[in-house]
C-alpha positions in Angstrom: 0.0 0.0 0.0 1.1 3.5 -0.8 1.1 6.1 1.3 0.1 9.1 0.0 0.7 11.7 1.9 -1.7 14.9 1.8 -0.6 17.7 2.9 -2.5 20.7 3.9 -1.7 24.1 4.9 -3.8 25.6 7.1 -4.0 29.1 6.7 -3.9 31.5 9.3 -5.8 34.3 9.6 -3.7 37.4 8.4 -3.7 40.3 10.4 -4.5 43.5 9.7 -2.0 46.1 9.2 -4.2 48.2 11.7 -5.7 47.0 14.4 -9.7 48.1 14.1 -9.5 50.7 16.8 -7.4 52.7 15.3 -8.4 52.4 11.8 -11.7 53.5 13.1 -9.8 56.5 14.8 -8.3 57.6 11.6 -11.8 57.0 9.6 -13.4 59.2 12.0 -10.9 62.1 11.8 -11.5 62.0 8.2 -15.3 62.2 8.6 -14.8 65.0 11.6 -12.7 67.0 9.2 -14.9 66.8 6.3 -17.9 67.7 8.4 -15.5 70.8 9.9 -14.9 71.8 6.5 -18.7 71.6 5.2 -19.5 73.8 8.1 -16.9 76.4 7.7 -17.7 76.6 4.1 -21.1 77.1 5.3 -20.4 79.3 8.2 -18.5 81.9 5.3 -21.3 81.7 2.8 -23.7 82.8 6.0 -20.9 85.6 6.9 -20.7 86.8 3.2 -24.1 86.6 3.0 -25.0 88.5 6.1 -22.3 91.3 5.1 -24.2 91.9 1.8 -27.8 92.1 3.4 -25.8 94.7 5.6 -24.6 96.4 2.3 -28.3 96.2 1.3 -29.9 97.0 4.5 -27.6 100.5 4.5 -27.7 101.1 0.7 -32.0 100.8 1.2 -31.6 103.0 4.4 -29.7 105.7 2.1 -32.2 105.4 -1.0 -35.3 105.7 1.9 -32.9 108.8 3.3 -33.1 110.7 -0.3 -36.4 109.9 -1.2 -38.1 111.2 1.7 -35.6 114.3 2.1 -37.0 114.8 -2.3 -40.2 114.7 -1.2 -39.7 117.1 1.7 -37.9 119.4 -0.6 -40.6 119.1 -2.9 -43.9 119.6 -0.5 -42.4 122.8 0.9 -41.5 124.4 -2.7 -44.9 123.4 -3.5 -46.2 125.8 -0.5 -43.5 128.2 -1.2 -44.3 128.6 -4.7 -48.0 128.5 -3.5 -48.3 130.8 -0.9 -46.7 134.6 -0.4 -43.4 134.3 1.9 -41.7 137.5 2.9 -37.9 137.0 1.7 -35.1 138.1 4.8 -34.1 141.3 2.6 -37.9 142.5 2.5 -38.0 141.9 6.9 -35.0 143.7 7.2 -36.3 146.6 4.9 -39.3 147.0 6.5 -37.5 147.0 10.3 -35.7 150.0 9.0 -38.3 151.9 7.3 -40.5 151.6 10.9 -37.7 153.0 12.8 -36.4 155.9 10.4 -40.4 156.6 10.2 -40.4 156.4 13.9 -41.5 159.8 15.6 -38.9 159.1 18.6 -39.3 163.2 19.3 -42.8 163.2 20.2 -42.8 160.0 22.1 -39.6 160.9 24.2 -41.4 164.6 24.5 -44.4 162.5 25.1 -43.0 160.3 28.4 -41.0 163.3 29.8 -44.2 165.3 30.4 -45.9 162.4 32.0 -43.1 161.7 34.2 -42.8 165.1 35.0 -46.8 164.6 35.6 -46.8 162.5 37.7 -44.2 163.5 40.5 -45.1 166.0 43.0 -42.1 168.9 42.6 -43.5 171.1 45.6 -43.3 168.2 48.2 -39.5 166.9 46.6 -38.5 171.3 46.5 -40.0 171.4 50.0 -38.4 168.5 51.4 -35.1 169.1 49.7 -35.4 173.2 51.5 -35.9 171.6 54.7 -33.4 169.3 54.9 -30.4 171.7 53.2 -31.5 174.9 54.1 -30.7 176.4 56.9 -31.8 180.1 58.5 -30.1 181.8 60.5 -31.3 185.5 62.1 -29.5 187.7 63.8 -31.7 190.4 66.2 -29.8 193.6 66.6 -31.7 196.0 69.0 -30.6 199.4 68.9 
Protein backbone atom coordinates (compact mmCIF):
# COMPACT_ATOMS: atom_id res chain seq x y z
CA UNK A 1 0.00 0.00 0.00
CA UNK A 2 1.14 3.49 -0.81
CA UNK A 3 1.13 6.09 1.34
CA UNK A 4 0.13 9.11 -0.01
CA UNK A 5 0.71 11.67 1.95
CA UNK A 6 -1.70 14.94 1.80
CA UNK A 7 -0.63 17.70 2.91
CA UNK A 8 -2.52 20.66 3.87
CA UNK A 9 -1.71 24.13 4.86
CA UNK A 10 -3.79 25.58 7.10
CA UNK A 11 -4.02 29.11 6.72
CA UNK A 12 -3.88 31.53 9.26
CA UNK A 13 -5.77 34.30 9.62
CA UNK A 14 -3.74 37.45 8.40
CA UNK A 15 -3.65 40.29 10.43
CA UNK A 16 -4.51 43.47 9.70
CA UNK A 17 -1.95 46.15 9.16
CA UNK A 18 -4.19 48.18 11.69
CA UNK A 19 -5.74 47.01 14.39
CA UNK A 20 -9.69 48.09 14.10
CA UNK A 21 -9.52 50.71 16.83
CA UNK A 22 -7.42 52.68 15.26
CA UNK A 23 -8.39 52.35 11.82
CA UNK A 24 -11.66 53.47 13.06
CA UNK A 25 -9.78 56.55 14.84
CA UNK A 26 -8.32 57.59 11.57
CA UNK A 27 -11.80 57.03 9.62
CA UNK A 28 -13.42 59.23 12.02
CA UNK A 29 -10.85 62.13 11.79
CA UNK A 30 -11.51 61.95 8.21
CA UNK A 31 -15.26 62.20 8.63
CA UNK A 32 -14.82 65.04 11.63
CA UNK A 33 -12.71 67.04 9.19
CA UNK A 34 -14.90 66.82 6.27
CA UNK A 35 -17.87 67.69 8.39
CA UNK A 36 -15.52 70.81 9.89
CA UNK A 37 -14.93 71.83 6.48
CA UNK A 38 -18.68 71.63 5.22
CA UNK A 39 -19.54 73.80 8.13
CA UNK A 40 -16.91 76.42 7.71
CA UNK A 41 -17.74 76.63 4.08
CA UNK A 42 -21.11 77.06 5.30
CA UNK A 43 -20.40 79.31 8.19
CA UNK A 44 -18.49 81.86 5.26
CA UNK A 45 -21.29 81.65 2.80
CA UNK A 46 -23.72 82.77 6.04
CA UNK A 47 -20.92 85.63 6.90
CA UNK A 48 -20.65 86.81 3.17
CA UNK A 49 -24.13 86.64 2.98
CA UNK A 50 -25.02 88.47 6.09
CA UNK A 51 -22.27 91.27 5.11
CA UNK A 52 -24.21 91.87 1.82
CA UNK A 53 -27.76 92.11 3.43
CA UNK A 54 -25.76 94.72 5.64
CA UNK A 55 -24.64 96.45 2.33
CA UNK A 56 -28.32 96.19 1.27
CA UNK A 57 -29.91 97.03 4.53
CA UNK A 58 -27.58 100.53 4.54
CA UNK A 59 -27.67 101.14 0.73
CA UNK A 60 -32.04 100.82 1.20
CA UNK A 61 -31.58 102.96 4.39
CA UNK A 62 -29.74 105.74 2.06
CA UNK A 63 -32.19 105.37 -1.00
CA UNK A 64 -35.26 105.72 1.91
CA UNK A 65 -32.86 108.75 3.32
CA UNK A 66 -33.08 110.68 -0.26
CA UNK A 67 -36.36 109.92 -1.21
CA UNK A 68 -38.15 111.20 1.70
CA UNK A 69 -35.57 114.29 2.09
CA UNK A 70 -36.97 114.78 -2.29
CA UNK A 71 -40.16 114.74 -1.15
CA UNK A 72 -39.69 117.07 1.73
CA UNK A 73 -37.94 119.45 -0.60
CA UNK A 74 -40.61 119.08 -2.92
CA UNK A 75 -43.93 119.58 -0.48
CA UNK A 76 -42.36 122.76 0.90
CA UNK A 77 -41.46 124.36 -2.69
CA UNK A 78 -44.91 123.39 -3.48
CA UNK A 79 -46.17 125.79 -0.52
CA UNK A 80 -43.47 128.21 -1.15
CA UNK A 81 -44.26 128.55 -4.72
CA UNK A 82 -48.00 128.46 -3.50
CA UNK A 83 -48.30 130.77 -0.89
CA UNK A 84 -46.69 134.56 -0.38
CA UNK A 85 -43.42 134.28 1.94
CA UNK A 86 -41.71 137.53 2.86
CA UNK A 87 -37.94 136.99 1.74
CA UNK A 88 -35.06 138.14 4.83
CA UNK A 89 -34.13 141.32 2.58
CA UNK A 90 -37.89 142.51 2.51
CA UNK A 91 -38.02 141.90 6.91
CA UNK A 92 -35.01 143.68 7.15
CA UNK A 93 -36.33 146.64 4.95
CA UNK A 94 -39.27 147.03 6.53
CA UNK A 95 -37.48 146.97 10.29
CA UNK A 96 -35.69 149.97 8.96
CA UNK A 97 -38.34 151.88 7.27
CA UNK A 98 -40.48 151.56 10.88
CA UNK A 99 -37.65 153.05 12.79
CA UNK A 100 -36.42 155.90 10.39
CA UNK A 101 -40.41 156.63 10.22
CA UNK A 102 -40.45 156.44 13.86
CA UNK A 103 -41.52 159.80 15.63
CA UNK A 104 -38.94 159.15 18.65
CA UNK A 105 -39.27 163.25 19.32
CA UNK A 106 -42.78 163.17 20.19
CA UNK A 107 -42.79 160.04 22.06
CA UNK A 108 -39.56 160.92 24.24
CA UNK A 109 -41.40 164.59 24.47
CA UNK A 110 -44.38 162.50 25.11
CA UNK A 111 -42.95 160.31 28.39
CA UNK A 112 -41.00 163.34 29.81
CA UNK A 113 -44.23 165.25 30.41
CA UNK A 114 -45.91 162.44 31.98
CA UNK A 115 -43.07 161.74 34.17
CA UNK A 116 -42.78 165.07 34.99
CA UNK A 117 -46.79 164.63 35.59
CA UNK A 118 -46.77 162.54 37.72
CA UNK A 119 -44.21 163.48 40.51
CA UNK A 120 -45.08 165.98 42.97
CA UNK A 121 -42.13 168.86 42.58
CA UNK A 122 -43.51 171.08 45.60
CA UNK A 123 -43.33 168.25 48.22
CA UNK A 124 -39.47 166.86 46.63
CA UNK A 125 -38.46 171.29 46.45
CA UNK A 126 -40.00 171.35 50.00
CA UNK A 127 -38.36 168.52 51.41
CA UNK A 128 -35.14 169.14 49.72
CA UNK A 129 -35.45 173.19 51.52
CA UNK A 130 -35.87 171.63 54.73
CA UNK A 131 -33.36 169.35 54.94
CA UNK A 132 -30.42 171.75 53.16
CA UNK A 133 -31.47 174.89 54.07
CA UNK A 134 -30.74 176.43 56.85
CA UNK A 135 -31.81 180.14 58.45
CA UNK A 136 -30.12 181.83 60.48
CA UNK A 137 -31.28 185.45 62.15
CA UNK A 138 -29.48 187.74 63.81
CA UNK A 139 -31.75 190.42 66.22
CA UNK A 140 -29.83 193.62 66.63
CA UNK A 141 -31.71 196.02 69.02
CA UNK A 142 -30.59 199.42 68.95
Amino acid sequence: MEQNTVQTETTQPTQPSMPTSALFTTLMALVENYINDIVQKQVAEIMVSHETMRVIDSDFEKQVRDIAQDVAESVVSDHTDGEYHVSEDDIRDIANTEVNDFDFDDKVSDAVTSAIDQLDFEDIVRTAIKDSVTFTATISVD
